[in-house]
MIFIDO-52694 format. One record per atom (N, C-alpha, C): residue in one letter; x, y, z. Coordinates in steps of 0.2 Angstrom, whole numbers, plus 5000, padded with zeros to 4 digits. Layout:
<drentors>
aXYZ...
</drentors>
This chain:
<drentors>
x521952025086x521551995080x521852025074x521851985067x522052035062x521652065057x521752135058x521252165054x521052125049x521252085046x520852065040x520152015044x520152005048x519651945050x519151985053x518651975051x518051995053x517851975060x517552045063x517552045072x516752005073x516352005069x516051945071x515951865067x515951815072x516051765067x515351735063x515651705059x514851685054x514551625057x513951645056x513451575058x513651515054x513851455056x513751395051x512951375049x512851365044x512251335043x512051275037x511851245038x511751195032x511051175032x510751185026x510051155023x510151105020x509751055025x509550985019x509150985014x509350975008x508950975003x508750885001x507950875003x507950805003x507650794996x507950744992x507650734985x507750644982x507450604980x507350514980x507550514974x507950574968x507850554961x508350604957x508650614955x509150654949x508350724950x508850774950x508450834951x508750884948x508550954947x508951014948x508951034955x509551064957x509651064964x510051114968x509951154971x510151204976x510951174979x511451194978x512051174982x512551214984x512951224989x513151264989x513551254997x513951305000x513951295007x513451295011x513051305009x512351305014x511851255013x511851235005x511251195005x511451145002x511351085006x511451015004x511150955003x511050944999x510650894994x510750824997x510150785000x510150725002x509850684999x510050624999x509650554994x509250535000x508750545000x508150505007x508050445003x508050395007x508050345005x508550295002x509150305002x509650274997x509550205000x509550175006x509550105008x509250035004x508650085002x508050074999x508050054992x508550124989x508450124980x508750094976x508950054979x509250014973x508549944972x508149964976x507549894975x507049944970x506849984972x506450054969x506250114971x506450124967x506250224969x505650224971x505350294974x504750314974x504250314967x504450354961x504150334957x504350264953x504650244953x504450164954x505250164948x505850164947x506250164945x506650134951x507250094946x507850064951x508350074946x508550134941x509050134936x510050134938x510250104937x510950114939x511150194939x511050224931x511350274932x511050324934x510450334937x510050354940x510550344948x510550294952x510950274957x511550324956x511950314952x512550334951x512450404953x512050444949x511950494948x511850554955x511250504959x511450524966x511950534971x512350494970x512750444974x513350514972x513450544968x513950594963x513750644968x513150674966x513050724967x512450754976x512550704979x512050714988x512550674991x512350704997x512750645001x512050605004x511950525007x511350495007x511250485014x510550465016x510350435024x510650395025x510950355023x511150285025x511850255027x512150335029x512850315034x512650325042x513550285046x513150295051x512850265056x512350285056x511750295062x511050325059x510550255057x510250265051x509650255050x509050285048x508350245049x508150245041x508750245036x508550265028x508150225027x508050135030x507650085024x506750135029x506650165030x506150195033x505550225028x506150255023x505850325019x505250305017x504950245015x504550265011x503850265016x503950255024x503450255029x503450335031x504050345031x504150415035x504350475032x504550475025x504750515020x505450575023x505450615021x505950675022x506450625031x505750625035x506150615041x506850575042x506850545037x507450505036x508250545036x508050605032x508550655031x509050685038x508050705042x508150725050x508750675054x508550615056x508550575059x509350575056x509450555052x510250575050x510550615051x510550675052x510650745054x510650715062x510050715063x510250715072x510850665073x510950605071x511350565074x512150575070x512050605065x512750625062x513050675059x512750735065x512850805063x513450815065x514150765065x514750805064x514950785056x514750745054x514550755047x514550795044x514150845046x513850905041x514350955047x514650965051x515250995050x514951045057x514551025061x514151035069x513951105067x513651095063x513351175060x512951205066x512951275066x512451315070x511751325069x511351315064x510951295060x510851235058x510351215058x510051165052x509551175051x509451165043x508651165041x508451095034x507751085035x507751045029x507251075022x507351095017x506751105010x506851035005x506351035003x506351004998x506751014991x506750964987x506950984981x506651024974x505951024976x505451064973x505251104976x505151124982x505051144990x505451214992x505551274993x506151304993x505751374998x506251385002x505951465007x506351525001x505951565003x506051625000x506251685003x507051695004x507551745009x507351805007x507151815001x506951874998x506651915005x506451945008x506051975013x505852015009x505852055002x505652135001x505152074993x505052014994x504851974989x504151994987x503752024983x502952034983x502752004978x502651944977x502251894974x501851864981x501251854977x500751844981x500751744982x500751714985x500951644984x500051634984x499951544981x499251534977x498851514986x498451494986x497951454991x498351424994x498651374994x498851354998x499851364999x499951434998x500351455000x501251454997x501051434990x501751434987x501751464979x502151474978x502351534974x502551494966x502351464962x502551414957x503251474951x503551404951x504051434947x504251384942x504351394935x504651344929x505451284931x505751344934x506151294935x506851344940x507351274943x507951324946x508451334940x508551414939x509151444935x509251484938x509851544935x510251594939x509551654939x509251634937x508651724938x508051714944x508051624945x507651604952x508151604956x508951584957x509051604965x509151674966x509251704961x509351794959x508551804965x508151774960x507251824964x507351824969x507451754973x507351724979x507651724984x508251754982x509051774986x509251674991x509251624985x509451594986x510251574987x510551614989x511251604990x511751604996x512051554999x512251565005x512451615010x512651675004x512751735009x512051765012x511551765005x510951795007x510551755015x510651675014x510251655019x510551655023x511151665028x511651675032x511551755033x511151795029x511051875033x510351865038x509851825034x509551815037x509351765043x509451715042x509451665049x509751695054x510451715054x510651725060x510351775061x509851825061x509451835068x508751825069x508751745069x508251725072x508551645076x508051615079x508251555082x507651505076x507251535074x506851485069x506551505064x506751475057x506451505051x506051465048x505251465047x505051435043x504351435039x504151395036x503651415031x503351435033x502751505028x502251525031x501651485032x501351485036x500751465039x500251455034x499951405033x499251405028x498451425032x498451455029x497551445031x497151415027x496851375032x496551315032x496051345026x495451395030x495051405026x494951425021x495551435016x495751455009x495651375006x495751335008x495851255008x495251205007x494751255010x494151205012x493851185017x494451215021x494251185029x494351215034x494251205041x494251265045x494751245053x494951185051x495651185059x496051125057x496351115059x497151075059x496751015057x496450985065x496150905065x495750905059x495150955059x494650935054x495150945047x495650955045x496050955039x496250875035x496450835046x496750765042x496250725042x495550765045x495150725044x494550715036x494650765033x494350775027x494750795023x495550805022x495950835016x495950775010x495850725013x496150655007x496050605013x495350585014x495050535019x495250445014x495550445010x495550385006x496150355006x496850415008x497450395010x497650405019x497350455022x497450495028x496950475033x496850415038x496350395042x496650435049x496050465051x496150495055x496150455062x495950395062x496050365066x496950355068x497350345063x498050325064x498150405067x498050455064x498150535071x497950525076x497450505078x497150505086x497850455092x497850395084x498350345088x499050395092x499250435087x499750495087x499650535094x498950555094x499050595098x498850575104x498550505107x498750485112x499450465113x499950455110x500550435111x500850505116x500550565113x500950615114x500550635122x499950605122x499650625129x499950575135x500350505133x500450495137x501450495137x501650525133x502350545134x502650625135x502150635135x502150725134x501450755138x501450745142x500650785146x500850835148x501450875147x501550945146x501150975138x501150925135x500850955128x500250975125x499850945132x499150925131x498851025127x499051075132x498851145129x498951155122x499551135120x499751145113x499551105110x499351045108x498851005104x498251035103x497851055108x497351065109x497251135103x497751165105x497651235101x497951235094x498451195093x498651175084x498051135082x497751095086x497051065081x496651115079x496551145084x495851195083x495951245079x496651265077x497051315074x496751305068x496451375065x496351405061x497051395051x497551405056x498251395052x498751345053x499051315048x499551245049x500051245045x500651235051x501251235045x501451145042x501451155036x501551095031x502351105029x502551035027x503051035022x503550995025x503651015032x504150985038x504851035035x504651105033x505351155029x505351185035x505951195038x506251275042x506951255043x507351305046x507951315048x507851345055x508151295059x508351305065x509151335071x509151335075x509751335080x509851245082x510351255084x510651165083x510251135091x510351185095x509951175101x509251135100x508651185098x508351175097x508151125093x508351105086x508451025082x508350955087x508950985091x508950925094x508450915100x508150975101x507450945106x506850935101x506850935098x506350935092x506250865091x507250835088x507150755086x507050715091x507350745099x507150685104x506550695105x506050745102x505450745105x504950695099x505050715093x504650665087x504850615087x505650575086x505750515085x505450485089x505150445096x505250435102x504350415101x504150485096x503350455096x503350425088x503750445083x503750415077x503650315079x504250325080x504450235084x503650205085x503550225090x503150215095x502350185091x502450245087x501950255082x501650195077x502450165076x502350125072x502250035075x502250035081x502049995083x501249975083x501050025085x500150045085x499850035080x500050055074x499650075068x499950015063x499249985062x499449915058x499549965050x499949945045x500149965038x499949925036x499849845037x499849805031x499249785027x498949825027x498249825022x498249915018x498749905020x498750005018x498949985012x498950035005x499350034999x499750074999x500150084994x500650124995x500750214998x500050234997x500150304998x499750305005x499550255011x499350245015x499850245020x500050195016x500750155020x501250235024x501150285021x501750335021x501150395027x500750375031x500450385037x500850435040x501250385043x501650435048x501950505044x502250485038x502750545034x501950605035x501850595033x501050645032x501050665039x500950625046x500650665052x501250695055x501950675053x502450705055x502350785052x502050805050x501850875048x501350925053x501150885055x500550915059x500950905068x501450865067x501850845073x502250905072x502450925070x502851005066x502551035071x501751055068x501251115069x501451115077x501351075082x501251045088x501851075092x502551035090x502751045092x503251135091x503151175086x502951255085x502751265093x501951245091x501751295096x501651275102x501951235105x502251225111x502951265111x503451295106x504051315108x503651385108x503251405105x503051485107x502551475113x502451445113x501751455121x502551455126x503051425128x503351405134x504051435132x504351485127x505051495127x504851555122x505551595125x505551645120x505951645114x505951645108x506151645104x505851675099x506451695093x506251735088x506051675084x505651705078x505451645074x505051695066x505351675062x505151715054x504851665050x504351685048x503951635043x504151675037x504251625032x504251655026x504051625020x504051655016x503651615009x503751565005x503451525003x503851445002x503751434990x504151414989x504251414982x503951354980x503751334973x503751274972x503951264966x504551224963x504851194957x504551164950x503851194944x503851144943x503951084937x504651104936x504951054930x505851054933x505850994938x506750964941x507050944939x507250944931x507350884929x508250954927x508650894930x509550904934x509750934926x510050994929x510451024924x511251004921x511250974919x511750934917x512050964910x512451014912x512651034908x513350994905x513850974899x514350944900x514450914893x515050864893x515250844886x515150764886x514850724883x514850654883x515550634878x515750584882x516350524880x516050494877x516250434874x516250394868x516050324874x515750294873x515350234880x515750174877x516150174871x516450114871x517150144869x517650104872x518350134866x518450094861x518250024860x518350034854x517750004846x517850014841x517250014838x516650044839x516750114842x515950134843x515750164840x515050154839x514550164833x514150234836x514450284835x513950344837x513550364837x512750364838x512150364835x511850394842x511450444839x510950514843x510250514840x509750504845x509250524845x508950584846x508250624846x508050664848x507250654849x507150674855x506450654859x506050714862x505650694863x504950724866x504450664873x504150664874x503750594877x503250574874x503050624867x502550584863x502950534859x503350534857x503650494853x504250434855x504450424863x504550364866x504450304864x503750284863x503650224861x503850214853x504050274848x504350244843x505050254841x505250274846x505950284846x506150214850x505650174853x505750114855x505950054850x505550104846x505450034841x506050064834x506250104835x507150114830x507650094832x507650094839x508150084843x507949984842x507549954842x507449884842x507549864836x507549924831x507849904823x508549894821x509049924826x509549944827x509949884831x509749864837x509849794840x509649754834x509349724832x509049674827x509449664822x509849714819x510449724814x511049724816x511249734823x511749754825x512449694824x512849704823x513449654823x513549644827x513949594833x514249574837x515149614837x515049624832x515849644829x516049734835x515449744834x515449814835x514949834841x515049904843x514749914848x514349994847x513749984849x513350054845x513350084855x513450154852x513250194857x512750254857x512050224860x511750274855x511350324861x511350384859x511150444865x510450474861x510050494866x509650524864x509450604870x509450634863x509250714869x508650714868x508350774876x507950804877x507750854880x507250904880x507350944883x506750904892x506450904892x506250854898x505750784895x505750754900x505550684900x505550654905x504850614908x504950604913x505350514914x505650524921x506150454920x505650394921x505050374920x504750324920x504850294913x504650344909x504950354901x505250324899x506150354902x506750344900x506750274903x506650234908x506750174912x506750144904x506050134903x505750054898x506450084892x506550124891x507150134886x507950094887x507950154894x508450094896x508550014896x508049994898x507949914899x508249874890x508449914886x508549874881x509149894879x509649894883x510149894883x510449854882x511049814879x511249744880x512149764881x512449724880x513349704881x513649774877x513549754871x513849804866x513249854863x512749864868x512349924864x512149984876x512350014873x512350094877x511950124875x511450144879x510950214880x510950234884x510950314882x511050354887x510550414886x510150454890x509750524891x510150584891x510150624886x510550684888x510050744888x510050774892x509350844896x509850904888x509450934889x509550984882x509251064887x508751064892x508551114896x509251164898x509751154900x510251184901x510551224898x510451184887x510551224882x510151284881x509651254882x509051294880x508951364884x508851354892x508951404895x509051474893x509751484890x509951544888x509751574882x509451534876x509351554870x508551594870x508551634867x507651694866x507151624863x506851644864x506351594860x506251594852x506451564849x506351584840x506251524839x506151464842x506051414837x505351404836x505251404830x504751404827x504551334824x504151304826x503651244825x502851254820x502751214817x502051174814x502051094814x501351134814x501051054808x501151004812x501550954812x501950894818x502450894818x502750944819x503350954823x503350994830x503850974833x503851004840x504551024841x504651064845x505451094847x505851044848x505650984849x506050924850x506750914843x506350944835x506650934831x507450974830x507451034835x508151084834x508451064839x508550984843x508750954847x509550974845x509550934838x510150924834x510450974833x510451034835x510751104834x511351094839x511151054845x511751044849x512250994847x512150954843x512650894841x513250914844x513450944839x514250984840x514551004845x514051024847x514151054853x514550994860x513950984862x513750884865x514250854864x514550824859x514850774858x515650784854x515850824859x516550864857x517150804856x517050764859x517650744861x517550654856x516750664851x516750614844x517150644838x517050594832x517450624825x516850634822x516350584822x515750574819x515150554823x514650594824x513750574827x513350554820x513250484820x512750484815x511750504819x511450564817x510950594819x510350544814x509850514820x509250474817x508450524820x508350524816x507350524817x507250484822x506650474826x506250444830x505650404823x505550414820x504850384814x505350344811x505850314811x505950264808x506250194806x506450164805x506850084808x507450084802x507850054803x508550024802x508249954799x508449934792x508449864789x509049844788x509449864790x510149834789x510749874793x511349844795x511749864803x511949944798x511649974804x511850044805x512350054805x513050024806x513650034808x513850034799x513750004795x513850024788x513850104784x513450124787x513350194787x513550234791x513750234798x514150274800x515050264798x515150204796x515750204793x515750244787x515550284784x515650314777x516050384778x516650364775x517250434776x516950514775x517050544779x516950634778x517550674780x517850664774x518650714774x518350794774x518650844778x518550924779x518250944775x518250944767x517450974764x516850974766x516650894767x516050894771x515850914778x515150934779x515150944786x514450904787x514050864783x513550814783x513750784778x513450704780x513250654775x512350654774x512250674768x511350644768x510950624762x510450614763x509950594757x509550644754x509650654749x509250694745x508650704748x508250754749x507350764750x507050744744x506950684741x506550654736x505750704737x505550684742x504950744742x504750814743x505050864744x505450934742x505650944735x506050914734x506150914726x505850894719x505250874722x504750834718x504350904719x504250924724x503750944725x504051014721x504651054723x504951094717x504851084713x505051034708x504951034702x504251034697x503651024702x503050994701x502951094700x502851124706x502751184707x503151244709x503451264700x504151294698x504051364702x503251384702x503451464706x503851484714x503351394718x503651384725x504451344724x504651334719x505351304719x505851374720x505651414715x505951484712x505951504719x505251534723x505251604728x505451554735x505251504737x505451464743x506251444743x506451394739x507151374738x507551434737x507251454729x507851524729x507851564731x507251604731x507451674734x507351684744x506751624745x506651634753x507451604756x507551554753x508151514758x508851524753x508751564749x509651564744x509751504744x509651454742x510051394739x510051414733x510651394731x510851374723x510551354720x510751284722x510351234718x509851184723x509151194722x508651174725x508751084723x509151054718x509150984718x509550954722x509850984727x510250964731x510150964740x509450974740x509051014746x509050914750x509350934755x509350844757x508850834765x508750804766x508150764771x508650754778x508450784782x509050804787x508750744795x508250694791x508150634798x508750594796x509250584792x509750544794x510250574791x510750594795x511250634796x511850624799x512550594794x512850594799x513550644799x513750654805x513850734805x514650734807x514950774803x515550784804x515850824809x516050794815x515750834822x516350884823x517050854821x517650904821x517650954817x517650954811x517451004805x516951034808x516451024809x516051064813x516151114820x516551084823x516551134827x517351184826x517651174821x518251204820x517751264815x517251244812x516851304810x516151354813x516351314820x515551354825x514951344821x514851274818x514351264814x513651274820x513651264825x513251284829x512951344830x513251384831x513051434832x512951474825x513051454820x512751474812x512151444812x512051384814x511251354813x510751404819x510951424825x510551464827x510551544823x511051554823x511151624818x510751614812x510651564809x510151564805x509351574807x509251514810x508651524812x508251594813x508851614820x508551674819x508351744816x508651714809x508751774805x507851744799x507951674797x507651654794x506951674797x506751644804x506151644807x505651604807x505451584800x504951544799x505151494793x505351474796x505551414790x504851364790x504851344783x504251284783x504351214785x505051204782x505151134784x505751144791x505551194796x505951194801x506551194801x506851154805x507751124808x507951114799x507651084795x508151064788x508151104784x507751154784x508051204781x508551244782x508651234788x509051294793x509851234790x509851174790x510151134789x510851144782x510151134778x510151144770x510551214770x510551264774x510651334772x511351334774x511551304780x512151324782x512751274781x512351224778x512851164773x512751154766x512651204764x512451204757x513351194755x513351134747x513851134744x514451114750x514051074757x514551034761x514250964761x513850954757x513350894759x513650814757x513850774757x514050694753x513550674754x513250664748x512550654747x512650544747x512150534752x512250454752x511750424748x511850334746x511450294744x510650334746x510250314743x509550344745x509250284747x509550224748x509250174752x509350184760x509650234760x509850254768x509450304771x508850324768x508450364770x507850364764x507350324766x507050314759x506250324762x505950404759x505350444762x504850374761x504150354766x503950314764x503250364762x503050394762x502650444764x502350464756x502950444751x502850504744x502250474742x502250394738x501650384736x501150364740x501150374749x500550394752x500050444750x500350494749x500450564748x499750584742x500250574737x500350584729x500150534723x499450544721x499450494715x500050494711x500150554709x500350564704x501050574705x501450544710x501950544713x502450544704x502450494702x502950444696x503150534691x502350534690x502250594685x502750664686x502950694693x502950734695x503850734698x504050684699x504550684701x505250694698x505850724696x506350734690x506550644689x506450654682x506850594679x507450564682x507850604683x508550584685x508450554692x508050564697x507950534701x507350474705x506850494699x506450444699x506650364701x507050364697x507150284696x507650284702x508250284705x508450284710x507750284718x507350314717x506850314721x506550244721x506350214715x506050154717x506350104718x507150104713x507350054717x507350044725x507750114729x507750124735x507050094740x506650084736x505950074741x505949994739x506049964735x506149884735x506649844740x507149914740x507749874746x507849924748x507549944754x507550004759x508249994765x508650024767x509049994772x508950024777x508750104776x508250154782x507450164776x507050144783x506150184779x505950234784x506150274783x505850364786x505350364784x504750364790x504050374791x503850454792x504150494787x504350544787x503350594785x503250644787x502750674788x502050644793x501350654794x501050674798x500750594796x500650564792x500350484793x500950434794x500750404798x501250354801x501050304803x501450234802x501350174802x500950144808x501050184813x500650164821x500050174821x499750214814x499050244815x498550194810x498950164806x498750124800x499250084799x499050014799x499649944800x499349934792x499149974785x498849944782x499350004776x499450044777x499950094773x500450054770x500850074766x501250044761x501950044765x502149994765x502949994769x502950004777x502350004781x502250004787x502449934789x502349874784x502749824788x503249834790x503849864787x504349864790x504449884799x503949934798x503949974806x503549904810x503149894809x502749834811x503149764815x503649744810x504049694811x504749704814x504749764816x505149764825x504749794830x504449824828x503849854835x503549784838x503449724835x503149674839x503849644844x504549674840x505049624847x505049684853x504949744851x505049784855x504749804862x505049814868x504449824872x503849874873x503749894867x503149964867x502749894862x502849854859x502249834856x501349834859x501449824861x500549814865x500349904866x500849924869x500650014870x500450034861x500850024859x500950034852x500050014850x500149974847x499349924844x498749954849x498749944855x498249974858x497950054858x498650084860x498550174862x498450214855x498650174849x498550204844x498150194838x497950084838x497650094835x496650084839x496750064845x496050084849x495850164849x495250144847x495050214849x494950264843x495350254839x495450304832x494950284825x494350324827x493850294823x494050304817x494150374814x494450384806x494850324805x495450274809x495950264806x495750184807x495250154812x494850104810x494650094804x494250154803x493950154795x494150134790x494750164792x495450164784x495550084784x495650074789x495949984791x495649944786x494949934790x494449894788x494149894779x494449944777x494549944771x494949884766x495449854771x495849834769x495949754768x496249714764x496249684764x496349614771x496449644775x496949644782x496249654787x495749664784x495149704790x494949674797x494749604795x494749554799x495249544805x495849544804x496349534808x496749604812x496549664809x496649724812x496149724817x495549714814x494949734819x495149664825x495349594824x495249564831x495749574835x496449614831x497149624835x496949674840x496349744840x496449794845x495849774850x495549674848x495149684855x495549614855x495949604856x496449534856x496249524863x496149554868x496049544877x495249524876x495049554871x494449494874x494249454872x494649434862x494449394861x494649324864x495249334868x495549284871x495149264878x494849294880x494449294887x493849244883x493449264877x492849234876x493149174872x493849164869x494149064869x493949044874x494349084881x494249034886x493649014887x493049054889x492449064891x492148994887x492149004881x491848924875x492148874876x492948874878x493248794881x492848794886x492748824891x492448794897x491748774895x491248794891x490548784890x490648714886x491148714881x491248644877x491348594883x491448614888x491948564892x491248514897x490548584899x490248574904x489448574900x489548564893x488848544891x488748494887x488148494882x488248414880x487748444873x487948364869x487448374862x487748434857x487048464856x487148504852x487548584853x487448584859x487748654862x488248644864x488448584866x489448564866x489648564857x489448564853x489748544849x489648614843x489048694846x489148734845x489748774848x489848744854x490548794858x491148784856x491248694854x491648674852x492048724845x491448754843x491548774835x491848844834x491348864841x491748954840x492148964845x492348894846x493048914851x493448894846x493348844840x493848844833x493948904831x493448944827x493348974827x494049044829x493649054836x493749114841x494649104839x494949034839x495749024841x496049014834x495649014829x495749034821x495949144820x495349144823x495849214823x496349224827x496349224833x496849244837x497549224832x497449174830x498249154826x498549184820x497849204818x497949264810x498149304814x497949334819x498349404823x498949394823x499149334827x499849334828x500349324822x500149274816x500449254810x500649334806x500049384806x500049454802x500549474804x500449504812x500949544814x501849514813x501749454812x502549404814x502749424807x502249394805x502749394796x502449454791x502349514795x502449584790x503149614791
</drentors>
């Protein structure tokens, strides 16, 4: 043998990692990340998504149930097992490993043996998310989990005790943990199957029901041996199983019966291998995940090659349904000529979210979700937030970064709509001087000028600008992305940050500071604050001459109306220049969410409405479901009465279908 080779050989081992959905995720030579369900997904996911690039995404990055020799279309009956069941039948696949184990995506053992966190009640130890200092705790590494399995023949979660839980034995658990999804009659069917296939097992059942403690999750790692007695021994009653037990009155989380007893079929079939075999076997502590959203670190390409219109978002989930409704301002204007490519960051968000976004994609318009968590990770915590703003807004920090391989990102707000094709304004040249295009802060500067102390110690001496009349409004921005990164403007805007701390107006001060005297200042119809004479009586009074007028032309012909500050058009459809918001939120798909979630229910901002000229037809818009229900109700009573009570129903079903139609006429033509 030659000395270099080591005199004992390594255990092969590979962990299934089962996951239905784009994740962060465990990979390595040991741990392998499977799509359960793929057969399936392309009709709909678990959470109820059937996204292509979602598809793609997995397809990239796991290998899936559905080569083979296959039971994938299963998953949503029998959950993870679908992973198993591929494993047994195609484990020269995975390379006839000595080992096999399954965890979840959020689901994880904890190889740590010298680990001393205490796990919760029900036995899992909660973590923020997978990065380098989580597999670090938890000695998630192929070499670590390879010291440890190989000596034993079976590794898996620790054991719950029931009684911590509320309950006191295995049975009585499926029979009282969640009696509304979990009938304990489909277990009995179960475990007659196993009395009359297994009458060797009767001991072991008996003693897992009454057990005090239950292994859940369906996570261990085994010897390939024993797997395979495992799966000829569950599939055989799964099958079987599912002839017995009628599903089709079940709903969805009923339907998944067997996924659920397959866990207690675990518990069973344990402790029949320790009652009759001798074997080693280590319980160990189990982790849980909880923010999976797939670290994607990387550079985006340009989605068209030619004419593409560069345009970035930045998000949170409070603000989806209005980023629904810019992006709908943006199609509405759109040329045929050109092709817009428009991205929007996040730090998370869940994909039910991102879907209804997706869906308004068309031929020459691209949307894309880019996670920003991967940025973030590394950076100390300094961003600093107020008022209505949320860390969402230092999204744009990464521009540069991101989108290496653009010449121009034009950067948009979420508060506001497009009057006119977008594509006009990202065509505006930025030769190397500039490293932004932007619009003046008409409200900043008004307000400096109005209160000369805060102009002088905020502008001047807090933030060093020179000249405070040139402090610009940084929700649209289009950004010199090469010039930019030949300067590490990125990493100047967090160097700033850092140093500043507390800035008032956040990200655009930090903006203003490191582009000062880089700025191509645009038309101010391209970013036109609607907010100022919400605000301010005295707006006209208080504003520099030299910009004044430029201002109101700007608001006559607005080409961008920025709903910039804390009153926004979604809360009051009665504000000045909220039609414009109004008259694409009705094509867009959030209109109903929009009108209902924001303005039901908001007593101050019914107040404000009803004030308004508009009263009557706001107030029928946000009960528009019933007024339509009591139309029908009075067509039917004109229809089955007679005299004079047909000819009152007649009236207020006029009536009744006279508003409805002001509803619809305001919203159409604001």
């Amino acid at each position: 043998m030659n000395k270099t080779t080591s005199a004992v050989k390594k255990s092969n081992i590979k962990i299934l990692i089962a996951c239905h959905t784009p994740c962060s995720l465990l990979k390595d030579r040991v741990f392998t990340p499977i799509h359960v369900g793929r057969e399936v997904a392309e009709q709909c996911s678990k959470d109820g998504t059937s996204i292509q690039e979602y598809l793609d995404w997995m397809k990239n990055n796991t290998i899936g149930d559905n080569t083979g020799e296959h039971i994938s279309a299963k998953n949503r009956r029998i959950n993870e097992l679908t992973a198993l069941y591929w494993a047994w039948k195609n484990y020269e696949q995975l390379g006839n490993p000595d080992y096999i184990g399954l965890m979840h995506y959020r689901r994880h053992l904890c190889f740590n043996l010298e680990n001393t966190d205490v796990p919760n009640r029900v036995g899992l130890i909660y973590n923020k998310q997978i990065d380098d200092d989580y597999i670090k705790k938890f000695h998630l590494t192929a070499e670590e989990v390879e010291k440890v399995v190989e000596q034993y023949d079976v590794v898996v979660a620790e054991k719950c005790d029931l009684e911590k839980i509320g309950t006191f034995n295995c049975y009585n658990h499926y029979l009282n943990a969640n009696p509304s999804v979990q009938h304990i009659e489909d277990y009995d069917a179960v475990l007659k199957i196993i009395q009359e296939k297994h009458p060797e097992y009767e001991e072991a059942v008996k003693t897992y029901n009454s057990s005090q403690y239950a292994y859940f999750t369906n996570i261990f790692v085994m010897k390939r041996k024993l797997f395979e007695d495992y799966a000829s021994w569950i599939f055989p009653i799964i099958f079987e199983a599912e002839k017995r037990i009628d599903i089709s009155r079940y709903n969805v989380s009923e339907a998944r019966a067997l996924g659920y007893i397959s866990e207690w079929l675990f518990g069973i079939w344990l402790t029949y291998l320790k009652q009759t075999k001798k074997v080693k076997i280590l319980e160990l502590k189990r982790t849980f995940i909880e923010d999976t959203t797939p670290e994607i670190k990387g550079f985006i390409s340009p989605a068209f090659k030619k004419n593409n219109i560069a345009i970035c978002f930045s998000t949170d989930q409070n603000y989806i349904p209005y980023l629904g409704v810019a992006i709908q301002s943006i199609i509405d204007n759109s040329s045929s000529r050109n092709n817009y490519d428009i991205n929007v960051l996040y730090e998370t968000l869940p994909v039910a979210q991102q879907k209804k976004i997706l869906q308004m994609k068309r031929e020459n318009i691209s949307i894309r979700f880019i996670s920003l968590r991967p940025y973030y990770s590394h950076l100390p915590d300094i961003f600093f937030t107020r008022s209505h703003f949320t860390k969402a807004v230092y999204n744009r920090f990464f521009i540069s970064q991101i989108f290496k391989e653009y010449s121009k990102v034009l950067y948009l707000d979420c508060d506001l709509v497009a009057d006119k094709d977008i594509a006009e304004l990202y065509d505006t040249v930025l030769d190397d001087k500039y490293l932004v295009a932007a619009v003046r802060d008409y409200e900043c500067i008004r307000w400096a000028s109005k209160d000369k102390n805060f102009g002088i110690s905020y502008f001047g001496n807090f933030l060093n600008l020179s000249n405070g009349l040139n402090y610009f409004q940084s929700g649209v921005l289009l950004m010199n992305i090469q010039q930019m990164r030949r300067e590490n403007t990125c990493q100047k805007l967090f160097d700033t940050l850092e140093r500043i701390r507390f800035p008032k107006f956040v990200d655009q001060d930090i903006f203003n500071i490191v582009c000062e005297n880089r700025v191509l200042f645009l038309d101010a119809r391209w970013n036109v604050e609607f907010h100022i004479p919400v605000w301010h009586r005295d707006w006209m009074q208080t504003m520099p001459v030299s910009m004044l007028y430029d201002y109101i032309e700007s608001r006559e012909n607005p080409w961008i109306v920025h709903y910039a500050g804390s009153k926004k058009p979604w809360h009051n459809a009665c504000l000045e220049m909220s039609g414009y918001f109004w008259k694409y939120a009705v094509s867009s798909p959030f209109y109903h969410e929009i009108l209902y979630d924001n303005l039901k229910g908001n007593s101050t901002t019914i107040q404000q409405i009803v004030q308004k000229p508009n009263e009557m037809v706001i107030r029928d818009a946000i009960r528009y479901t019933y007024y339509k229900l009591k139309y029908y109700f009075y067509k039917l009573l004109s229809k089955i009465t007679f005299g004079k009570k047909r000819k009152k129903y007649k009236q207020k079903k006029k009536d009744i279908k006279a508003r409805l139609k002001a509803v619809k006429a305001f919203f159409k033509g604001i």
